[in-house]
C-alpha positions in Angstrom: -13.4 36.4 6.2 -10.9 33.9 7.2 -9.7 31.1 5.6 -11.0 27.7 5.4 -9.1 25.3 6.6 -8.0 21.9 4.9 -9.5 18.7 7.1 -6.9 17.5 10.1 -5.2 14.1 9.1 -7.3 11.5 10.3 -5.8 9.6 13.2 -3.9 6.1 12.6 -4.7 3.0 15.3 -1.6 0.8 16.2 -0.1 -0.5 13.6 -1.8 1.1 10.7 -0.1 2.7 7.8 -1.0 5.9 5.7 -2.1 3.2 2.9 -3.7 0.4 4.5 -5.9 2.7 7.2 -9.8 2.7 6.6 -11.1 5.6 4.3 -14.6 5.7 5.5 -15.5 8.0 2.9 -14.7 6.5 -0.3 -14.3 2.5 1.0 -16.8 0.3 -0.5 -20.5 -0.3 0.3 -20.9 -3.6 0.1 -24.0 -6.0 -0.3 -25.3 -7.2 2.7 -26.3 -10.7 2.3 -27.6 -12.0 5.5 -24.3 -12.6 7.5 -22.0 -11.9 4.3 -21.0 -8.7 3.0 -20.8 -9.3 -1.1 -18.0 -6.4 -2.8 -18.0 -6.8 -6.4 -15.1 -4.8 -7.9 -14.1 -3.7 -11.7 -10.9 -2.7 -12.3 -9.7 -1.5 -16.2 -6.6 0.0 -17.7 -4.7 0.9 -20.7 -1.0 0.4 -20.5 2.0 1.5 -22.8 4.8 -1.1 -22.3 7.9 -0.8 -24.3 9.7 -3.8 -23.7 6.8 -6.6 -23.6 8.6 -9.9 -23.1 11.6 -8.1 -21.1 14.3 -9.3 -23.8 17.1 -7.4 -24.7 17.1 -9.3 -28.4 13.2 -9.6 -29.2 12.1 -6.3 -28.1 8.7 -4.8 -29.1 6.6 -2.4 -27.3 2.7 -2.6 -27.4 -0.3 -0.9 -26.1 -1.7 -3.4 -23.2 -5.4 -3.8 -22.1 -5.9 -5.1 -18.9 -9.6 -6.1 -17.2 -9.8 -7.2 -13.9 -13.7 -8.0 -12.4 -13.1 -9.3 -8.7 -15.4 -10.7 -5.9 -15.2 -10.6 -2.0 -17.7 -11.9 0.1 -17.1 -11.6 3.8 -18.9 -13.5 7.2 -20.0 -10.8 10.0 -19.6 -13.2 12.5 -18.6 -12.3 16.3 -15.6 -14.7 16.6 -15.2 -17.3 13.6 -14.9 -16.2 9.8 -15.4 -17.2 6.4 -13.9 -15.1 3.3 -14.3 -15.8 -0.3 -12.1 -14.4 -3.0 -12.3 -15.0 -7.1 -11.2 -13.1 -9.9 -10.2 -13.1 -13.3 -8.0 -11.1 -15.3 -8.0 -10.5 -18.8 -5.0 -9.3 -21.2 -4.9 -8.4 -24.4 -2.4 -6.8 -26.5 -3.4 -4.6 -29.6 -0.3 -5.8 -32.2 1.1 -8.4 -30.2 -1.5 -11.4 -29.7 0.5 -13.9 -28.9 0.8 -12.5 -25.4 -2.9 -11.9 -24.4 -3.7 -14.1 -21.6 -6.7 -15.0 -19.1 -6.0 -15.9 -15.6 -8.3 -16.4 -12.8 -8.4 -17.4 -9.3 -10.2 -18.6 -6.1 -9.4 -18.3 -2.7 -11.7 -19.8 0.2 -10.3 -18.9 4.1 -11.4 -18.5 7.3 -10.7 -18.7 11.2 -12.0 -20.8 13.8 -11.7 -19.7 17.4 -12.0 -22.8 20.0 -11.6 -19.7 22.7 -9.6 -16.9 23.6 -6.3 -18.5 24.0 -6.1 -20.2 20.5 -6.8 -20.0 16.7 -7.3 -21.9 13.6 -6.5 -20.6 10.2 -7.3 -22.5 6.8 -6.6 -21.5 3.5 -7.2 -23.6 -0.2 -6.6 -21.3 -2.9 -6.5 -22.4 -7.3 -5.2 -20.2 -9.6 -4.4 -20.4 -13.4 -2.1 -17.7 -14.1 1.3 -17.0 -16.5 4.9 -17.1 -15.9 5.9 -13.3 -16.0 8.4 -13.0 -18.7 10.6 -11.4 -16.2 11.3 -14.9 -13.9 14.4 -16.1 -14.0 12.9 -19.4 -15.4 11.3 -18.4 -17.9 11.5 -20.7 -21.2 10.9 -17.7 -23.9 8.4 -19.2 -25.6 6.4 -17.7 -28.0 3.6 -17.4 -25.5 3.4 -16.6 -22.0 3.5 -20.1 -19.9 -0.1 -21.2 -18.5 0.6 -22.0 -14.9 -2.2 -24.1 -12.9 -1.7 -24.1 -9.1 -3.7 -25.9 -5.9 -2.3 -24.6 -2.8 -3.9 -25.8 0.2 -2.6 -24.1 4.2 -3.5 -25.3 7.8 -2.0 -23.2 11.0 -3.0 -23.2 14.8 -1.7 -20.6 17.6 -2.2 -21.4 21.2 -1.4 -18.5 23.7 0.0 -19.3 27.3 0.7 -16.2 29.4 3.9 -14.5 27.7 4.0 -17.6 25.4 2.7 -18.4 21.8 3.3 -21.4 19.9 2.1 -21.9 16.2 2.1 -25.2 14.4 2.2 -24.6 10.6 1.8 -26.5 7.6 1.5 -26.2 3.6 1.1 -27.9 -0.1 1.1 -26.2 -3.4 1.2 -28.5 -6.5 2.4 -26.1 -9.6 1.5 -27.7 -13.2 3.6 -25.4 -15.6 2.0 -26.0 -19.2 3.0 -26.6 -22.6 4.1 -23.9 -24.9 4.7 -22.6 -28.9 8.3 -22.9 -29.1 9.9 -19.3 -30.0 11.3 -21.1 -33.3 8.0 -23.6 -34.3 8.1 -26.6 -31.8 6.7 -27.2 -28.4 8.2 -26.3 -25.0 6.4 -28.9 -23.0 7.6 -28.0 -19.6 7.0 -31.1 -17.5 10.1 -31.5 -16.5 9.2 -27.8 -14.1 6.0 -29.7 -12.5 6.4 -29.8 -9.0 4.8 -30.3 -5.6 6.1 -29.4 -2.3 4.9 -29.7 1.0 6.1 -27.8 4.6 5.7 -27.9 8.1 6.8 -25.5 10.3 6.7 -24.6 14.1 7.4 -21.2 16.0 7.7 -20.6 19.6 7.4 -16.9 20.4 8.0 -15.4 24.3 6.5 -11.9 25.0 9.8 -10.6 26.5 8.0 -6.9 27.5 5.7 -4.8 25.8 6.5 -4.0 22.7 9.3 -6.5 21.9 9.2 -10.6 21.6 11.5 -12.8 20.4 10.9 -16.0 18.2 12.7 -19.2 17.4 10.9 -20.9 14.1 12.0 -24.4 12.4 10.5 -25.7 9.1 10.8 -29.1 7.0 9.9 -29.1 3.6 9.9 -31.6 0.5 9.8 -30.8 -3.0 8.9 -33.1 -5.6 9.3 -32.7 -9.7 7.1 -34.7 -12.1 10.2 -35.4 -14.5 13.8 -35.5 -13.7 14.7 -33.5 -17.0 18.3 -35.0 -16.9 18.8 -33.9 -13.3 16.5 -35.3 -10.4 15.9 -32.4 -8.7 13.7 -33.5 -5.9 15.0 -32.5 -2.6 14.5 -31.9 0.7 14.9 -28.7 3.0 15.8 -28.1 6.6 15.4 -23.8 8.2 16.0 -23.1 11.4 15.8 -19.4 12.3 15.5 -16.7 15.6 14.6 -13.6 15.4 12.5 -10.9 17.4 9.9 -8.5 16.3 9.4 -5.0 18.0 7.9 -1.7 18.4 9.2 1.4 19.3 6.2 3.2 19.4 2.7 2.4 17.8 3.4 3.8 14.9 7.0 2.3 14.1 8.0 -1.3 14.1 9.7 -4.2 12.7 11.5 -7.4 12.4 14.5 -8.9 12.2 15.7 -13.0 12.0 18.5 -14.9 10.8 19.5 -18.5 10.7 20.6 -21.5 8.3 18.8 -23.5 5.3 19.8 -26.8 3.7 19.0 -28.1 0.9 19.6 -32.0 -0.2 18.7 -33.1 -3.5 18.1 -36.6 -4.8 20.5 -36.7 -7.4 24.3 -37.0 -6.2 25.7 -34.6 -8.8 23.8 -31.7 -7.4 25.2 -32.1 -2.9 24.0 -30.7 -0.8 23.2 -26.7 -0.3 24.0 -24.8 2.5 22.7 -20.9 2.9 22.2 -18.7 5.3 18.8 -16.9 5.6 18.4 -13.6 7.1 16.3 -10.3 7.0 14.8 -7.3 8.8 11.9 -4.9 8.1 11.0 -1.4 9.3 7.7 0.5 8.9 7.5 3.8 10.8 4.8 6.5 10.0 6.7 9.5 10.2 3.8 11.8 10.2 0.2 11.2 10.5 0.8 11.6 6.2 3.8 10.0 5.5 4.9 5.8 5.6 8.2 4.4 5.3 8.7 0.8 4.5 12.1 -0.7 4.6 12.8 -4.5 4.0 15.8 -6.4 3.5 16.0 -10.2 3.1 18.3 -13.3 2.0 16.5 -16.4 0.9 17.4 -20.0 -0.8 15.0 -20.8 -3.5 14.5 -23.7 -5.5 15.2 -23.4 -9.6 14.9 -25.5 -12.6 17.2 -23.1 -14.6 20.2 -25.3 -16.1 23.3 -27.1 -14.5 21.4 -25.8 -10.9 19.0 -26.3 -8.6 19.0 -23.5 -6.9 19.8 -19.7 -6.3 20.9 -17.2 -3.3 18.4 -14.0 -3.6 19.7 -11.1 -2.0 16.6 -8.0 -1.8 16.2 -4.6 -0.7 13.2 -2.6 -1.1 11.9 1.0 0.2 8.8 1.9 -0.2 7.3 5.5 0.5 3.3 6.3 0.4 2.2 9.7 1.2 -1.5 10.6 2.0 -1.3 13.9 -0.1 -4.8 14.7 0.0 -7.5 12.7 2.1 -8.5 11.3 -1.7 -5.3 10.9 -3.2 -2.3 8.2 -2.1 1.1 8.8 -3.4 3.3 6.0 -3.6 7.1 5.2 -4.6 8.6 1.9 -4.6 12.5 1.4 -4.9 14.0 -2.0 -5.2 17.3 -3.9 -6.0 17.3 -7.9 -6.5 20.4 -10.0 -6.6 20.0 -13.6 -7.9 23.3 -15.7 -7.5 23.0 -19.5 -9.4 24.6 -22.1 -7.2 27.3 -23.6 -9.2 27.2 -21.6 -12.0 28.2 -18.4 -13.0 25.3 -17.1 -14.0 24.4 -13.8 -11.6 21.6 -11.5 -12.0 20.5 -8.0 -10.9 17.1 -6.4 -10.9 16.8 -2.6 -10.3 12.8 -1.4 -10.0 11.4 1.6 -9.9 8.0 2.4 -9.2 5.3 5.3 -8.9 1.3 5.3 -8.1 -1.0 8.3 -7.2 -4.4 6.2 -6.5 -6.8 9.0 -6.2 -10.5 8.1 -4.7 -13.5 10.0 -6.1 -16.3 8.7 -4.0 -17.4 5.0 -3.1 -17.3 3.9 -6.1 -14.9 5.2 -8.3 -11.2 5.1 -7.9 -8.2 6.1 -10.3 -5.2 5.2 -10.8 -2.0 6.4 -12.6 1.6 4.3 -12.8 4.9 4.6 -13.9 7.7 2.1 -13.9 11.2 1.0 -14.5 12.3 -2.3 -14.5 15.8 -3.7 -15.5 17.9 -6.7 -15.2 22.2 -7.3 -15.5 23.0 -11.0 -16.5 26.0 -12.5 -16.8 23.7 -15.0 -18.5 22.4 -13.2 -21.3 19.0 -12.7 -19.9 19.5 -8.5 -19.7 16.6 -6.1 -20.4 15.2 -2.8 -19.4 11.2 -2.2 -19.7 9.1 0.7 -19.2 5.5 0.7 -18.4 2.7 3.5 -18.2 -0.7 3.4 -17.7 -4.0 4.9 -16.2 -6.4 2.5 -14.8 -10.4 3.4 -13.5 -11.6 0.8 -10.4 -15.6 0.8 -9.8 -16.9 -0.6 -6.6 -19.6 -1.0 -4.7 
């Protein structure tokens, strides 16, 4: 009798990776609704995490529960498109209360296509969620800070022949709520309130198959409810060219570099000059194995003290391997380094993660993780946390 043999790897279209490919077999049903397509989700795990508010001085580990029910309804439409997202996410710690939390969100988008040479995208998305006590910003309260945030995004492509320009533009307002101070107290936090606003504009020429190149210039304005003894509201300027490519279906990229400025209101703070740069790689090495590579250098805006903003240097690898047709391997490395303008102050973030995501049928999916996360301060803010956990996702 000979052998059976295990099932060839199913094939990959362009640009598909092991993780993000269709699974006919265990994907989701879905309720057909008319011209929708309703999937309701469940999604619950149990987490041991030693280091829960990622302090080197106030450690204490904790059992976590985490609940997460989720909706996605879909249009079936020929050419336009209409997707709803909302979800919640509940928390809860067994001896550490203080840092359950509920957060939920909603997320309404869709395209509009005029005709075949052009696109409209729309996005308005509101979310209440918490500060993770690994930010750089974050106050150490006694409680996680309540975030509430309205973001609202408009963009429009129009193809010409080798040519594609896309107009851009963007508003978030981020209200950052009060909080138990860690000693009795209140941290109230308005002073972090902000609301900014961008426009941008890319040009991109289709230089021959499989490579373009892409010139992109953005103008943003960011404005904080409360000075907080420095009026950080400022103004930013990017100007950036790059190219994206593809070697071969299966392997591609892209790279840019180019200059940001930021100008504050206040005189104390100058002006900020930074360059901005990165490149990404994904290349499916075998019809089983992805390799993700991404390196990038930003300027971001901070309300941590004496600056107003910080130079984040990041390099991540990421490695998913289809080890069975119902179980997803995947290993995440990455290195963070956050440099304070005008301070001292320097910190780097080493992370470590591993998934296996292994899919039963349909509708039910588990999930086991393991990760390492640790942070080197000059400004006191070190820690090193562990988290494991199993997790079950039911779907239909």
């Amino acid at each position: 009798m000979l052998a059976a043999r295990p099932a060839p790897a199913q094939e990959l279209e362009p640009g598909e990776t092991v993780r993000d490919r269709e699974h006919p077999a265990t994907a989701a049903r879905g309720l057909r609704l008319g011209a929708f397509t309703l999937e309701p989700a469940l999604e619950a795990a149990s987490v041991y995490d030693d280091n829960i508010r990622a302090s080197s001085t106030n450690r204490a580990g904790d059992l976590v529960s985490e609940i997460r029910p989720r909706l996605a309804l879909s249009s079936d439409w020929a050419r336009h498109a209409v997707n709803v997202r909302a979800g919640a996410e509940v928390v809860r710690h067994r001896d550490n209360p203080s840092e359950n939390r509920v957060d939920g969100d909603l997320t309404v988008s869709g395209h509009l296509d005029p005709d075949r040479a052009s696109e409209v995208r729309a996005k308005l998305r509101f979310a209440r969620e918490h500060e993770s006590r690994r930010a750089p910003e974050d106050p150490g309260g006694a409680e996680p800070t309540p975030i509430d945030r309205l973001s609202a995004e408009i963009s429009g492509t129009y193809r010409l022949g080798a040519v594609t320009v896309n107009l851009a533009g963007s508003a978030t307002h981020r209200d950052f709520r009060a909080v138990r101070g860690p000693r009795g107290g209140t941290i109230d936090n308005d002073a972090r309130d902000r609301t900014t606003w961008r426009v941008a504009a890319r040009g991109t020429h289709r230089i021959w198959p499989g490579l373009k190149g892409f010139v992109e210039t953005s103008y943003g304005r960011t404005r904080f409810a409360e000075s907080g003894g420095l009026d950080r509201d400022g103004t930013g300027v990017e100007l950036i060219t790059g190219s994206s490519f593809a070697v071969t279906d299966l392997t591609f990229g892209e790279t840019f570099a180019g200059v940001r400025r930021e100008t504050y209101d206040d005189p104390r703070l100058g002006p900020t000059l930074g360059l901005v740069s990165g490149a990404s790689l994904t290349s499916t090495i075998t019809p089983l194995i992805t390799l993700k590579l991404q390196a990038d250098r930003t300027l971001q805006l901070t309300t941590v003290e004496r600056t107003a903003a910080f130079r984040s240097t990041a390099v991540r690898l990421g490695y998913d391997h289809e080890l069975l047709r119902q179980l997803l391997l995947g290993l995440d490395l990455a290195y963070t380094r956050n440099s304070f303008v005008g301070t001292p102050r320097v910190d780097e973030s080493y992370d470590l993660s591993f998934t296996a995501d292994y899919r039963m049928n349909r509708t039910v999916h588990l999930t086991a993780r393991v990760a390492r996360n640790q942070r080197v301060s000059t400004g006191e803010a070190d820690f090193t946390r562990h988290r494991v956990g199993l997790g079950l996702r039911l779907q239909y």
